[in-house]
N, C-alpha and C positions, 0 to 999 in steps of 0.2 A: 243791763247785762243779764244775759240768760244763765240759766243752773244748769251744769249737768248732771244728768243720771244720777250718779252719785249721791250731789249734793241733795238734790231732789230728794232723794229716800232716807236721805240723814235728815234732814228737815223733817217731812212728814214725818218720821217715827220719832224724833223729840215733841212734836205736837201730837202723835196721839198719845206717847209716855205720857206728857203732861195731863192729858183730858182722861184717860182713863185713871190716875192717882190719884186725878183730884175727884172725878166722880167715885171713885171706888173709898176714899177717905172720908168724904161728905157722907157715902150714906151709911157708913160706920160708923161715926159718929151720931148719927141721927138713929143709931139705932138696928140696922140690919146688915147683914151679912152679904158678902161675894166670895162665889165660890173662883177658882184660879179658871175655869174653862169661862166664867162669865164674864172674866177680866179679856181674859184672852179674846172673844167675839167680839167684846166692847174695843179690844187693840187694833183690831184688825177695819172692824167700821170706821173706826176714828181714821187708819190710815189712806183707808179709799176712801173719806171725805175730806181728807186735807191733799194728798198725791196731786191731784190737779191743780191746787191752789200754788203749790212750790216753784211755777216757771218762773220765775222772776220774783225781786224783792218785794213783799207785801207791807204794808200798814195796819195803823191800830183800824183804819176802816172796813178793811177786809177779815180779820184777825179775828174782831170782837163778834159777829154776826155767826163767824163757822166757829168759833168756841162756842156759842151760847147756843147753835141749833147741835153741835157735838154732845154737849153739857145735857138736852135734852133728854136726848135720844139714849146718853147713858143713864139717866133718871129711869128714863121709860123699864128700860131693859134693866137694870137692875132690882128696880120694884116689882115688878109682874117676875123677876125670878124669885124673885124674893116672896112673894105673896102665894105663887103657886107650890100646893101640895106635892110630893113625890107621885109621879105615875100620871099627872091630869096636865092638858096641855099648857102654854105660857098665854096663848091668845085669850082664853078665856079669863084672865086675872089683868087684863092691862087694865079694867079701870081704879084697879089699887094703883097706878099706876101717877093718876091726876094729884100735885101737890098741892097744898093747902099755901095759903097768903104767906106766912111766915121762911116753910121753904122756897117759895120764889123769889123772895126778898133776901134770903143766904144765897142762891143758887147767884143770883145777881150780883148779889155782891163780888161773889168769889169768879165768876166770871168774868167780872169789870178789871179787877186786880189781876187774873192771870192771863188776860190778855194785855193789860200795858207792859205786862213783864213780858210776856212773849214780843212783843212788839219791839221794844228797846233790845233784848238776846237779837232779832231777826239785823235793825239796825244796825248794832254790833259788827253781826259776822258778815254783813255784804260791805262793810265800812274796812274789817281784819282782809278781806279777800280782794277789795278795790286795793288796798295801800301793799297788799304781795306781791298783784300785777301790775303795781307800780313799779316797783322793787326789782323784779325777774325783768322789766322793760331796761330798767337802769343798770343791772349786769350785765342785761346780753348787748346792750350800747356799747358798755365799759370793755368789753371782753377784747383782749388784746389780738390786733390784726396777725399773721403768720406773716414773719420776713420776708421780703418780697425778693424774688429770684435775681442776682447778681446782672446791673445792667438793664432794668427793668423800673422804671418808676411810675408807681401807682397814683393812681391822681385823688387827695384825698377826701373823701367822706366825712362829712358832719350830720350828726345825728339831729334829729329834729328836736331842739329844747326845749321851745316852746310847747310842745305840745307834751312832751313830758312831765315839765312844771306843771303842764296844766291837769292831768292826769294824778301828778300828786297831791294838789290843791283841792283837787275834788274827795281825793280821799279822807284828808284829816278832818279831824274834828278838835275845831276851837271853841274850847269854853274860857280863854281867856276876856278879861276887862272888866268892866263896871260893872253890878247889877244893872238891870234896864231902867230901875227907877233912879237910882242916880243918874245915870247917863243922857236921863232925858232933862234933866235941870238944865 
């Protein structure tokens, strides 16, 4: 199923919300400052490198790689603003820029964790959008035909069931039964 427009840019700008909070909280805690325009350039990168990624529903496979080159990229830009004095340019400070063993190992971390969450919210909402257009399928079915003009009989139509079962079948999500280790006894 494709996204439109729309859903597209609502997507992308909850991924870069996310990428730029998390980088902009990371390196306040670590220590340095972001100014709001610094956030904001970091918003805007984040969302033309996620924008294309939104045609369709992604995985933790696609997810983790463009958080973690995101994740970068805001490191990058946030150190070398951070490093550079007022009045001297930012290129010249990006090798403050280079983190040491320990924050790559946070940086990892925090990027492992807020991509399976992002991945699970993505699952979620193309799982909430399959079972609507399940749903809108199943009114406009149900939607009651207009009396048919006096002397006139219409020859009736049956909707296709099957394929609407099958349409809602695809949507739910069962965690019902066993754990898997019981159930393999």
């Amino acid at each position: 199923m494709l996204a439109a427009p729309l859903l597209r840019l609502a997507r992308a700008a909850a991924f870069a919300t996310v990428c730029v909070a998390l980088g902009a909280l990371a390196h306040v805690f670590a220590g340095g400052t972001v100014s709001a325009e610094t956030a904001t350039w970091g918003l805007g990168l984040s969302l033309l490198a996620a924008l294309p990624a939104t045609r369709r529903e992604r995985g933790l496979p696609v997810i983790l790689p463009l958080l973690a080159a995101v994740q970068a990229g805001m490191h990058v830009i946030f150190a070398a603003v951070d490093a550079t004095p007022p009045g001297e340019a930012v290129v010249q400070h990006l090798h403050c820029a280079v983190p040491d063993f320990g924050m790559t190992v946070l940086h990892g971390a925090a990027v492992t964790l807020t991509a399976v969450w992002l991945a699970k919210g993505e699952a979620g909402a193309w799982a909430i959008l399959r079972l609507l257009g399940a749903r809108v399928i199943r009114l406009l079915i149900a939607w009651p035909e207009p009396e048919p003009a006096a002397g006139h009989h219409p020859v009736p139509v049956f909707p296709d069931v099957l394929r609407l079962r099958s349409a809602m079948l695809r949507a739910a999500v069962s965690r019902r039964g066993p754990p898997a280790v019981v159930s393999s006894l």
